[in-house]
N, C-alpha and C positions, 0 to 999 in steps of 0.2 A: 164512880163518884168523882166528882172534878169540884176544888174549889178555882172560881176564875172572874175575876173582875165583878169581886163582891159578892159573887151569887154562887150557891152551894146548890150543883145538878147531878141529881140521881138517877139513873137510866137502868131501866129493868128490863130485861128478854128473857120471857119463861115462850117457847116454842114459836110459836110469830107472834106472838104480844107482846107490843114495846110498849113503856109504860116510862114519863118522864114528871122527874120534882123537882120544880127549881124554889128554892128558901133565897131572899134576894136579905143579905146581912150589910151590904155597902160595907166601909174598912171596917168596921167595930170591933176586926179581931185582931186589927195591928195596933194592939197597946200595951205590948212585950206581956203579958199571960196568957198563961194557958187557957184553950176553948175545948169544950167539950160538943162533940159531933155524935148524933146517935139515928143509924138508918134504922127503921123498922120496916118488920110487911108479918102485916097478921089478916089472914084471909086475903079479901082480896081491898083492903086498903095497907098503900104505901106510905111512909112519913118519914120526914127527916127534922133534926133540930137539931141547934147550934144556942148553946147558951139559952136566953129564954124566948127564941123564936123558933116557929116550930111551922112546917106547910106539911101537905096530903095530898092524895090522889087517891080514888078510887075507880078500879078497874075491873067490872065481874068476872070478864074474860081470865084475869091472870092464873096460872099453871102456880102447883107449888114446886117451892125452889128447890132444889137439890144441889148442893155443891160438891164436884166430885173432881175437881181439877184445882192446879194450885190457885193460892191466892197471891194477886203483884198488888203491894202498897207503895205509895212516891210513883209509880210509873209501869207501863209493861217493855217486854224486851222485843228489839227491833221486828225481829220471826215472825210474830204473831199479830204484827199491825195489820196484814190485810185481811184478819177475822174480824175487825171493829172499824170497818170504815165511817160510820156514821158518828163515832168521838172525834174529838179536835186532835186528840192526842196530841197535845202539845211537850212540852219541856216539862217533864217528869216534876214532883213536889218539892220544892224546896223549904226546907224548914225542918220541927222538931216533932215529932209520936213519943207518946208515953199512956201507956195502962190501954194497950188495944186489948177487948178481948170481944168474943162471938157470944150469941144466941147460949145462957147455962152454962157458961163457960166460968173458968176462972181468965185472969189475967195472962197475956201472953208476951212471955220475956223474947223478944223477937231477936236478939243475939242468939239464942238458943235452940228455938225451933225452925229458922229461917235456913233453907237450903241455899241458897244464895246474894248476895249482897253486891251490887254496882255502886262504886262512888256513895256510901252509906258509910255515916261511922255510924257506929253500934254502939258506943261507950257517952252517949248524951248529947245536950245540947252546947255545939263549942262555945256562944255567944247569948246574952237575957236582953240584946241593946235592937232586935228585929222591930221595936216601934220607930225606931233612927228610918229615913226616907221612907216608913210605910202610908200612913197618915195622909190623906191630901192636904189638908188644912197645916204639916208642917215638911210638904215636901221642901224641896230648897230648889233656888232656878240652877237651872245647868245652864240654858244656853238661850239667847234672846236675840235673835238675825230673820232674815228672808233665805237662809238652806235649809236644805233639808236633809241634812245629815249634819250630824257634832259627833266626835272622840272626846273622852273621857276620861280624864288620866287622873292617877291618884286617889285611885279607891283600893280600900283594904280587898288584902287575899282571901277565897274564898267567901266572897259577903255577897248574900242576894239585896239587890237595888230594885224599887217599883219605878217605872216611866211611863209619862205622858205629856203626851203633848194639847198644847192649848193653840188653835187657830186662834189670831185678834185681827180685825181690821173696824173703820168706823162705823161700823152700825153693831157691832158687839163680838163675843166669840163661840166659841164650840172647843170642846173637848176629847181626846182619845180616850178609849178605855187604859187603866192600867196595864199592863204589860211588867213582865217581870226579867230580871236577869243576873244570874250569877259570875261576880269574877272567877277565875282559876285559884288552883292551890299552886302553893308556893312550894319551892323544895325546903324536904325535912331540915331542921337547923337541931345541932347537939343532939345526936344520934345516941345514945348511949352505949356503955360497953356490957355485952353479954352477964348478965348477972350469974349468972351458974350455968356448968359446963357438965354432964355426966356421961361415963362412957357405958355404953348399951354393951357393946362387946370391942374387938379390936378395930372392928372397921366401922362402926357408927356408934354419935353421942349424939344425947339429948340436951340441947342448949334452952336456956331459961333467959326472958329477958323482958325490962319493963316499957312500956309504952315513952316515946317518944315526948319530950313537956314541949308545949310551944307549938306544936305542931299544924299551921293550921292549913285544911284542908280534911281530904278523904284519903287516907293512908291504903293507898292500893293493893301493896304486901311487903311483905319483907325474904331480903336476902341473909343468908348463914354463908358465909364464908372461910376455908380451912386454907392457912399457908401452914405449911412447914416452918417450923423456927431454924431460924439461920438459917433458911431456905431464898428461893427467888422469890419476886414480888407478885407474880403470876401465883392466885389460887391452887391450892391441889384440886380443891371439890368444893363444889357452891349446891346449896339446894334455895328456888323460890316456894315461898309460904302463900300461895293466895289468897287464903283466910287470914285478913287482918286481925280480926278479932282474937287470935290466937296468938297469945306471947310464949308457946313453945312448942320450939321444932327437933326436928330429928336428921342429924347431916352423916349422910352414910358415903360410901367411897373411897374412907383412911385406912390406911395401912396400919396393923398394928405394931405395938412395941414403937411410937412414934412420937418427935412433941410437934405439936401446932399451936398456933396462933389463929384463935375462931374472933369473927370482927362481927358485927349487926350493919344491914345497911335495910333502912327505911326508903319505901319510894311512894309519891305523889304521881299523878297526872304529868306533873311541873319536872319532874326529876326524882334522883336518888341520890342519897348520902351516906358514907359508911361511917359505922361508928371510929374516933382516931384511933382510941384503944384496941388492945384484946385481951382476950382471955386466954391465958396458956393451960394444954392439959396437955400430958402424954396419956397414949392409946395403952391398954394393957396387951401381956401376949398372946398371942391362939399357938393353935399347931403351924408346925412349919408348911408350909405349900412347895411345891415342882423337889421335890427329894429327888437326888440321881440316884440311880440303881450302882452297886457296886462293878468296879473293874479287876481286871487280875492280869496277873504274869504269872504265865504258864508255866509249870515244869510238871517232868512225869511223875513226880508221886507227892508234890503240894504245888499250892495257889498262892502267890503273894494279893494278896485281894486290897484295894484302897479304894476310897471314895472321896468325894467331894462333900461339902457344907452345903445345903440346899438350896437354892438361888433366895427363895425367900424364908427365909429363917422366920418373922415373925416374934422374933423373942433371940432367949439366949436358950442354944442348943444344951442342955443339961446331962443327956445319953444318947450314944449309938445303939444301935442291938442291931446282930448281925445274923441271918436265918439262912441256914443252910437242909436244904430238901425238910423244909419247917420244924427244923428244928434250930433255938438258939445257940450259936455256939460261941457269941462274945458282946458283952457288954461293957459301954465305957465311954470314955471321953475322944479319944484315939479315934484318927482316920485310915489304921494299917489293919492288917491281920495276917497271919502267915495260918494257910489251914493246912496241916501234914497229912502222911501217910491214906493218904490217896491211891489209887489202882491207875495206871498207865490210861492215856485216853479215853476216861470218864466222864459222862455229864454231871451238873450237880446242878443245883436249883437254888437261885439267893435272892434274898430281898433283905434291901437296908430301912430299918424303923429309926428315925428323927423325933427325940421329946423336947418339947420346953417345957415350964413349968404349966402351963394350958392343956396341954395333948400331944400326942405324938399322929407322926403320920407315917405311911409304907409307901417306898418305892414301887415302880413297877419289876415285876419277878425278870430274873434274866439267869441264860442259863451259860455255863462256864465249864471248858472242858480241861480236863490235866492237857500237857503235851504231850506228843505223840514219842515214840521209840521205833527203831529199825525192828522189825521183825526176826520174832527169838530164835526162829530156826527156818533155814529154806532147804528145801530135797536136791539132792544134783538131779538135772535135766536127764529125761531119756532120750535115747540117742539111736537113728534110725538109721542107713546107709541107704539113699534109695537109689544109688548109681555113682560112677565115678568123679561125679563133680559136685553131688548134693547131699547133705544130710536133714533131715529131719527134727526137728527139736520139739519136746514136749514138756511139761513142767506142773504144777502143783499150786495151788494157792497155800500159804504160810498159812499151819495153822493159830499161830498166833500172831496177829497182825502188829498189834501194840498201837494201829491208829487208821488214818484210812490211806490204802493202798494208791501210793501214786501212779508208779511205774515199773516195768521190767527192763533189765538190761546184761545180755548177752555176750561175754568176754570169750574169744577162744583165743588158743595159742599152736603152734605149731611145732614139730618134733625137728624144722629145721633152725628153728630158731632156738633147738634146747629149752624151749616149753618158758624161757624164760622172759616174752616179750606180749603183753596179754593187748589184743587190739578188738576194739567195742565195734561189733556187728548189727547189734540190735537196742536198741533205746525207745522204748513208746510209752507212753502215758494208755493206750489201746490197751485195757487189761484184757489182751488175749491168751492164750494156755498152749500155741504155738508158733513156732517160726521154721519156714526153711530155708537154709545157707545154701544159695548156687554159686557158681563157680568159683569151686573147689579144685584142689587138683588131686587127680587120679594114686590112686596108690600111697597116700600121704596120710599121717599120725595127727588126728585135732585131740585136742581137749577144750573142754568146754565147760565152762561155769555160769552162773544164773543167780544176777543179784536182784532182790525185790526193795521196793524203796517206799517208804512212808515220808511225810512233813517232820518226823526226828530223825532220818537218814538209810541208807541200805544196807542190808547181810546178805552175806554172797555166800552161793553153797557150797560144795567141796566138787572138783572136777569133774565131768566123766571124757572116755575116749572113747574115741571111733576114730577107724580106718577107711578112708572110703575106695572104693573096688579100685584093682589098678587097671594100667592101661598100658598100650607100648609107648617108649618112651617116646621124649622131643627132647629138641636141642639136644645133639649126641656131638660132642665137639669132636674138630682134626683133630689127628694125633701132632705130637711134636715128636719130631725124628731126628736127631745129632750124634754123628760122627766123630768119634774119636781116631778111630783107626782106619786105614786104608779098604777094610774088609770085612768092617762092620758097622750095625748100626743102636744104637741105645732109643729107641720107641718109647713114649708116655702119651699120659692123657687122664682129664677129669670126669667125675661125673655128667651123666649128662645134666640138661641145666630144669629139666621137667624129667624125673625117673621115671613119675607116673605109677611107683610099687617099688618092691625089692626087685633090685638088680640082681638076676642070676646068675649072667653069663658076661663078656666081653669077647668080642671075637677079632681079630687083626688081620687083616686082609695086606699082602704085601704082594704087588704086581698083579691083584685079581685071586691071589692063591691065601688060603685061610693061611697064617701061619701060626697063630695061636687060638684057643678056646679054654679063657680061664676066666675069673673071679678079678686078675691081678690088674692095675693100672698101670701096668707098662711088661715092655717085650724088650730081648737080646737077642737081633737078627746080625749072623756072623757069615765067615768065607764066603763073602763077595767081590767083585772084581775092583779093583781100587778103581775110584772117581768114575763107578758106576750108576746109571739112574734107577729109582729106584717110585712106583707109586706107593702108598698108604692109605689104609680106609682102616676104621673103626665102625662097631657093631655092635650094639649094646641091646642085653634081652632082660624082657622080666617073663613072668608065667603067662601074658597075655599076646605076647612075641618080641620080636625085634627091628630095630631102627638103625640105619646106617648115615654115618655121621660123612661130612665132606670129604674127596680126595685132596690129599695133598702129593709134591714130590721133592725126591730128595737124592742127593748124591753121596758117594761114599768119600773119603778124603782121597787125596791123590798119593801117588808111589814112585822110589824111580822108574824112567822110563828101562824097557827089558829089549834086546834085540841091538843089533850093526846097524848105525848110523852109513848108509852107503854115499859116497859122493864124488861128481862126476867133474872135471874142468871142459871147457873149451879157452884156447888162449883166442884173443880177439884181435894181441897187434903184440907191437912193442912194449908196449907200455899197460896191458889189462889183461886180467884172465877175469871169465865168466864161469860161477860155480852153482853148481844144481847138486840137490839130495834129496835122498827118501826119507820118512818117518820111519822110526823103529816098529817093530814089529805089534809091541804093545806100547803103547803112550804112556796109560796109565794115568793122565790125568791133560790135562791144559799145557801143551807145549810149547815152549820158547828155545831158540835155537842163538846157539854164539858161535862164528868163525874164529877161528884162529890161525893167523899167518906169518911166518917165518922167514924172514930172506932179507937181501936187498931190496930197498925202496928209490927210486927216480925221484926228485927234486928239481926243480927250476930254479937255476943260479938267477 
C-alpha cells in the first residue's frame, strides 16, 4: 500500500497474480485530521477507501492470502528491497497511525506488539499543524528564478515539507507532482535526571526515567551512564537502550559496596545529550571475591598462620573462619592464628572463608607443613677394612627423619692427631647408604662418624674405628749421632714419618754391623778411637717387615795426641836451620803443630 502524490495504490501478489488499485483522493487528506484507510479483498474482488471514496478491482484469477511473514508499516528495511522491485519504494511514510487493526481483530497497540521500530516514535503524534505547506491551494513560494536547484533554510526540526515545482513561460505552465521531504531531528535539549535508581544486586541497578519534553525528532535510544562519586569523569559502565520506547533500563558492571552517580543521556539522529544531573545510589554488599589462601611460619610443632584482606572485599569484612584438614579452628575479626602442638613435618590442609553481611566466600585450599627437625637418632657407620689404604663405610637411613632428608656427611679423625681434629670426607645431597675412603695410610687408627641432615639441621652419630692393615714403613729418618766423649757416641731418632702399623722393632746399624735391636729411640755406642769415623743407619719394622732409613757419618770428639813427637834439624848456613818431624804415633784427632825455639837470635844493625 503506498499513499503518493494523491493516489492511494494497492498492489496484491497472491502466486503470479498481480492485482493493482489505485483510489486517486488528490490533497483531501492534508487538512490536519485524521483519514481513515480500509484495504479489503473478499473473494476475488479487491477494494480500498479512504474517507468516503472508495475504488475495486476484480480479478478471478486471485489465490487466497495467507500472511505468514512480518508485517512493515511506514516503510520496508533496506534487505529485502530486491524482493519488491516493481514498488517505487520511495522514502518510507512520514506522518501519524492510530487504531491499525486486521481482518476480526481487535485494535493493535503497535508500541507493544511491534518487534522493531526505525526513526518511529511510538508515543503519538509530535505536531496537529501537517495541513501547514500540505494543501496546494496554500503552499507558500519558495523560490521564483531560471535554476534549478534552491536550499532552504529555516525550516523547523523534524517537519515533513510537500514540493513542487511549476514550469511558466508564455504560453502557460505545467506542474510536478508533489514530492515530500523531512527535515532532521535536532539534538535532545533538557535531558532529565534518572528519576529512580534500584539496585538489582551489587553489581547492576534498574534505573527509571521519564521521557525527554521538547524533544523533537525520533529518539534513537538511550544511554545509562555509572561514574563513581568522587571518582574520575570517565564512566565506570554505560549500557545503550535501543528500545526507545522503554524508560527503564538495567546497568550492570558496578562494583558492590560502591556510590555512583547514574546520568540519562537521550540521542537523536542529530546527537546526544546527557542529562546535567545525577542520581546517587550506593551498591549494596555481596560476598567477598579473589580471598587469598592463608600463609604460615613454620616451626616444628605450630604454624603461625596469617592472611590478607581479600583483594575485593565487596563490603565490610564482618568474620574470618579459619579450616584446618575441614575442620574450624578459629573465628573472628583477626588476620593471625598461632595453631600448636602439631607433629614435626606434617601436612595439614587450610582454607580461609571471608563474610560480609551478603555471604561469605572460600579460598583456594593450600597445604602447610610444620618445620623440619635434625633426625632423632642416626646408627654409627659400619666399618670395613678392605686393604691398607681403604676403608669401607656403610650406614642406615634415620629412622626417624623429623623431615625430608637432605644430605650425609662423613667426619673422620685420626689417632695421630689424638682423635681430636674431625676433617669432612664425605658431603652429598646423593642419598646413597655408602662410601669408600682411599688413600688412607697403612697401619693407622680412624674413627668415623656420620651426620644425616634435614632443612631443620644434622645429628651426628657416635664414632666407630677401624684400623686399616699395616704395611712397612716409609719415611724412616737418619739417626742423629753426637759426641760427647773422645770414645763414644749418643745415637737418636724419630718415628718414621709413615709407620704404616705398630712399630716393633728399631734396629741401628753402626759401620754396616747391627748394633742395637730394640723398641728404644736412641742408642749408647762407647770405646771407640777418639776422632774416629763412624757410619749410621736406622731400621725400623712393623709385622709386615722393615725399612731402612738414610746413612749418615760421624766422628768421635778428638783426644791428646799419644806417642814421641820425633824431629830432625839440618843447619842450612850461618844464619837458618831447617826442621822436619814425624806425627805421633796416634793423632787422635786433627793436628796442629808449634816450634819452639831457644837461643840467640842474629839481627840487622
Amino acid at each position: 500500500i503506498e499513499l503518493k502524490s494523491g493516489i492511494l495504490n494497492i498492489f496484491l501478489r497472491t502466486g503470479i497474480v498481480f492485482t493493482q488499485v489505485d483510489l486517486w483522493s488528490g490533497l483531501s487528506y492534508c487538512d490536519g485530521k485524521w483519514n481513515e484507510v480500509t484495504v479489503n479483498k473478499e473473494g476475488s474482488v479487491i477494494s480500498a477507501t479512504m474517507n468516503e471514496l472508495r475504488e475495486q478491482a476484480l480479478e478471478p484469477r486471485v489465490q487466497q492470502l495467507k500472511v505468514n511473514s512480518p508485517v512493515y508499516i511506514g516503510g520496508i528495511p533496506p534487505e529485502i528491497h530486491s524482493f519488491y522491485r516493481e514498488l517505487g519504494l520511495e522514502q518510507g511514510f512520514g506522518g501519524c497511525m492510530k487504531d491499525v487493526k486486521f481482518t476480526r481483530g481487535a485494535v493493535v497497540n503497535l508500541a507493544s506488539v511491534s518487534s522493531s521500530a526505525v526513526r518511529v516514535n511510538l508515543d503519538g503524534c509530535l505536531s496537529t499543524d501537517s495541513a501547514v505547506n500540505c494543501r496546494g491551494n496554500d503552499s507558500i513560494l519558495v523560490y521564483r528564478g531560471k535554476e534549478q536547484s534552491v536550499y532552504e533554510s529555516a525550516l523547523q526540526p523534524f517537519t515533513e515539507y510537500l514540493y513542487r515545482v511549476v514550469a511558466l513561460n508564455e504560453g502557460g505552465s505545467v506542474s510536478s507532482v508533489w514530492t515530500h521531504a523531512r527535515t532532521r531531528e535536532s539534538v535532545p535539549q533538557n535531558v532529565p535526571t534518572p528519576s529512580r535508581v534500584h539496585s538489582i544486586n551489587g553489581y547492576s541497578i534498574e534505573v527509571t526515567w521519564d521521557k525527554p519534553a521538547g524533544v523533537i525528532g525520533v529518539i534513537e535510544k538511550y544511554i545509562l551512564k555509572a561514574y563513581e562519586a568522587d571518582g574520575p569523569t570517565v564512566p565506570i559502565t554505560s549500557a545503550e537502550l535501543a528500545d526507545a520506547g522503554m524508560l527503564t533500563g538495567v546497568l550492570t558492571g558496578l562494583h558492590p559496596f560502591t556510590n555512583y552517580a547514574v546520568t540519562l543521556t537521550a540521542c537523536t539522529l542529530a546527537g546526544c545529550t546527557e542529562s546535567l544531573h545525577a542520581l546517587n545510589i550506593s551498591t549494596p554488599q555481596e560476598a567477598p571475591e579473589d580471598v587469598q589462601s592463608p600463609t604460615a611460619i613454620s616451626f616444628p610443632t605450630f604454624l603461625l598462620m596469617s592472611w590478607s584482606p581479600p583483594k575485593t572485599p565487596n563490603g565490610i569484612i564482618t568474620q574470618y573462619t579459619l579450616y584446618m584438614n575441614g575442620i574450624p579452628i578459629y573465628s573472628g575479626n583477626g588476620t593471625k592464628y598461632v595453631v600448636k602442638d602439631l607433629a614435626v613435618f606434617t601436612p595439614h590442609q587450610f582454607l580461609l572463608t571471608a563474610c560480609t553481611l551478603a555471604g561469605c566466600t572460600n579460598s583456594s585450599q593450600v597445604t602447610l607443613f610444620t618445620a623440619q627437625l635434625p633426625p632423632s637418632h642416626v646408627d654409627a657407620p659400619v666399618l670395613t677394612v678392605l686393604d691398607s689404604r681403604t676403608i669401607y663405610v656403610q650406614w642406615k637411613e634415620p629412622v626417624e627423619v623429623n623431615g625430608i632428608l637432605d644430605r650425609y656427611i662423613i667426619y673422620m679423625a685420626t689417632n695421630e692427631q689424638n682423635f681430636t681434629k674431625w676433617n669432612v670426607i664425605y658431603n652429598s645431597t646423593e642419598l646413597f647408604l655408602d662410601f669408600t675412603i682411599p688413600q688412607l695410610f697403612p697401619g693407622t687408627e680412624y674413627l668415623i662418624k656420620l651426620a644425616a641432615c634435614t632443612g631443620g639441621g644434622c645429628s651426628i652419630s657416635e664414632a666407630s674405628a677401624a684400623i686399616t692393615d699395616e704395611s712397612t714403613p716409609e719415611g724412616v729418618p737418619a739417626p742423629k749421632a753426637q759426641s760427647y766423649a773422645s770414645d763414644s757416641f749418643n745415637i737418636s731418632w724419630t718415628k718414621p714419618e709413615y709407620p704404616n702399623g705398630m712399630i716393633t722393632s728399631y734396629g741401628l746399624y753402626m759401620d754396616g754391623v747391627l748394633l742395637q735391636n730394640s723398641s728404644q729411640l736412641s742408642c749408647y755406642a762407647y770405646g771407640l778411637a777418639p776422632w774416629s769415623l763412624h757410619s749410621f743407619r736406622v731400621q725400623a719394622c712393623t709385622a709386615k717387615g722393615c725399612a731402612l732409613g738414610p746413612l749418615v757419618e760421624a766422628r768421635t770428639m778428638e783426644a791428646p795426641p799419644e806417642g814421641m813427637v820425633d824431629v830432625f834439624t839440618t843447619v842450612g848456613g850461618s844464619k837458618e836451620v831447617q826442621l822436619k818431624w814425624l806425627a805421633p804415633n796416634k793423632p787422635n784427632g786433627k793436628l796442629t803443630y808449634t816450634v819452639l825455639v831457644s837461643g840467640l837470635f842474629y839481627a840487622d844493625q
